[in-house]
NUTOR-760954 format. One record per residue (C-alpha): residue number from 1; residue in one letter; x, y, z. Coordinates in pm, whole numbers, plus 50000, padded with zeros to 5 digits. Layout:
# residues N
NUM/A/X/Y/Z
...
END
This chain:
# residues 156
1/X/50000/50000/50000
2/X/50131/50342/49918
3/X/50248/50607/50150
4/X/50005/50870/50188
5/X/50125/51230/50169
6/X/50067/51570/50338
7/X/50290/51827/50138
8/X/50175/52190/50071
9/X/50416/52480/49906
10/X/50290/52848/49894
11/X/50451/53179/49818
12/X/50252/53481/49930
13/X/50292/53816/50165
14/X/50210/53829/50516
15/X/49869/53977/50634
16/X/50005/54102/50957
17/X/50364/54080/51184
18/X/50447/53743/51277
19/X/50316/53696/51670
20/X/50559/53484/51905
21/X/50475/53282/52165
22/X/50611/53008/52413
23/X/50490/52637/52505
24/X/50479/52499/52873
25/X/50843/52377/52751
26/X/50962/52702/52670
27/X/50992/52593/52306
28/X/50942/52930/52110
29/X/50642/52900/51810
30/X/50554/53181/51527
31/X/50258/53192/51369
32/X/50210/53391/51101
33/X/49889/53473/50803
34/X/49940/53452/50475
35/X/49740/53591/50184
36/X/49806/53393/49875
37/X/49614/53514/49519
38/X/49423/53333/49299
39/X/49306/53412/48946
40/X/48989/53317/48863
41/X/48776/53361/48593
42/X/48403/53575/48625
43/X/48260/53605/48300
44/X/48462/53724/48064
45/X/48687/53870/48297
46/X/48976/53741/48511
47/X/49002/53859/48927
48/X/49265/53786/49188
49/X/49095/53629/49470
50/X/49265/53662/49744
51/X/49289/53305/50016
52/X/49435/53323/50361
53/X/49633/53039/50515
54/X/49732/53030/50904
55/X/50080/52896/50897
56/X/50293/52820/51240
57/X/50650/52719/51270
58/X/50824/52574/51561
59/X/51170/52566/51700
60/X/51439/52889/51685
61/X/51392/52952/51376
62/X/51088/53159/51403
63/X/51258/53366/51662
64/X/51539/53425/51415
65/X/51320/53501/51122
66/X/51111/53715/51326
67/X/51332/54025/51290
68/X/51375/53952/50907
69/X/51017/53979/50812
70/X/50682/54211/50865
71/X/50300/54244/50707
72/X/50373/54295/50368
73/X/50662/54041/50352
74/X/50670/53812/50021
75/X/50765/53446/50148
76/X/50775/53104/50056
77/X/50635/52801/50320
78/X/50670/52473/50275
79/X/50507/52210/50521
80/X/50212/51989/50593
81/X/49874/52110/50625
82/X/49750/52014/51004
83/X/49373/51957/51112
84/X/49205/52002/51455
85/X/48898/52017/51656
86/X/48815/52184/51966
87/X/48496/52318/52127
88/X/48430/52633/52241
89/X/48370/52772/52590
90/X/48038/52759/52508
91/X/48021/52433/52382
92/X/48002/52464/52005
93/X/48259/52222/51804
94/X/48509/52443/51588
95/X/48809/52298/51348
96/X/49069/52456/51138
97/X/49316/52379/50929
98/X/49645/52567/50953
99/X/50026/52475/50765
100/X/50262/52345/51005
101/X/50565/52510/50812
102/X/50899/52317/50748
103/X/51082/52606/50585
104/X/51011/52946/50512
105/X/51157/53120/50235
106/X/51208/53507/50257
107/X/51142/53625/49885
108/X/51173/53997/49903
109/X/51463/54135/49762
110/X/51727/54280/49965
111/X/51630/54584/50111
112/X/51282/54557/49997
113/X/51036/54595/50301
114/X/50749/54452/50041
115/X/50538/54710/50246
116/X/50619/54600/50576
117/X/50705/54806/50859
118/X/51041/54986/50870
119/X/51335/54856/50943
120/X/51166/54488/51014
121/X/51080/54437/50678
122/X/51349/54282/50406
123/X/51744/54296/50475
124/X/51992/54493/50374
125/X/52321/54409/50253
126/X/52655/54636/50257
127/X/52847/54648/49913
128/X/53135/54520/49848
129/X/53426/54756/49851
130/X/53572/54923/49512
131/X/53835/54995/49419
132/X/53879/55355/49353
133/X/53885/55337/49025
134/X/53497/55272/49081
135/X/53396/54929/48880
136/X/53551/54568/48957
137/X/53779/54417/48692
138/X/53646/54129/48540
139/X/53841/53822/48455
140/X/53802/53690/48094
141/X/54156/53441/48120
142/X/53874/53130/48068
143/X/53661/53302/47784
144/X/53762/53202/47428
145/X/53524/53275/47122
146/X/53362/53064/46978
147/X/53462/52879/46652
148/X/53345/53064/46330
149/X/53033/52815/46173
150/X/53088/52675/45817
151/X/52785/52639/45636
152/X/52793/52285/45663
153/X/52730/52283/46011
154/X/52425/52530/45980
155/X/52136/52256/46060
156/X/51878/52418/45786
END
């Protein structure tokens, strides 16, 4: 009998700053929303619908990546989709399903805050040093151009 399997991949922005929390254990978890468009088709016109996932990652990595990203953030997830029931105070039976994430991607490039808030959004990255002539040589010792074609090798 095959293995059954539980894999889900998104790439979408954060709907709001990542919220941290601690189990009983200490063990840090983040859980985050993300808002992942659709295209869909009304008529004879195509709209983004827009879905929202609840996605939660354990371990130190969600501390680290805290500071990296903010609402607005483009990222990637990739994890297992989890499902649970509970009931309410009240008594009434409620379930969700939310992405336990394996990895998360950060997909903004550097610097870019993807809307986010400040200096939490994106990273930043110092350049290299110059020389002060201004632009980096580049080395061509490997390049060699290519051999000139005779027309028998032309395929047509």
């Amino acid at each position: 009998m095959p293995a059954d399997l539980n894999r889900v991949t998104l790439v979408g922005r954060l709907t709001r700053d990542p919220e941290m929390r601690h189990l009983p254990s200490g063990d840090p978890v983040m859980s985050i929303r993300l808002g992942v468009t659709s295209r869909q088709r009304e008529g004879d016109q195509w709209t983004d619908r827009p879905n929202y996932f609840d996605v939660t990652l354990f371990g130190r990595r969600g501390e680290a990546l805290q500071s990296y990203i903010s609402r607005g953030s483009r990222i990637g997830v990739d994890g297992r989709l989890s499902w649970r029931e509970w009931t309410t105070q009240d008594g009434q039976k409620r379930q969700s399903v939310e992405i336990i994430a394996n990895d998360i991607f950060l997909l903004d490039g550097r610097g870019d805050s993807g809307g986010g808030g400040g200096d939490r959004g994106g990273w930043t990255e110092r350049p290299a040093p110059t020389p002060a002539g201004g632009d980096l040589p580049v080395d061509t010792t490997d390049y060699r151009p290519p051999a000139p074609a005779a027309d028998d090798d032309i395929p047509f």
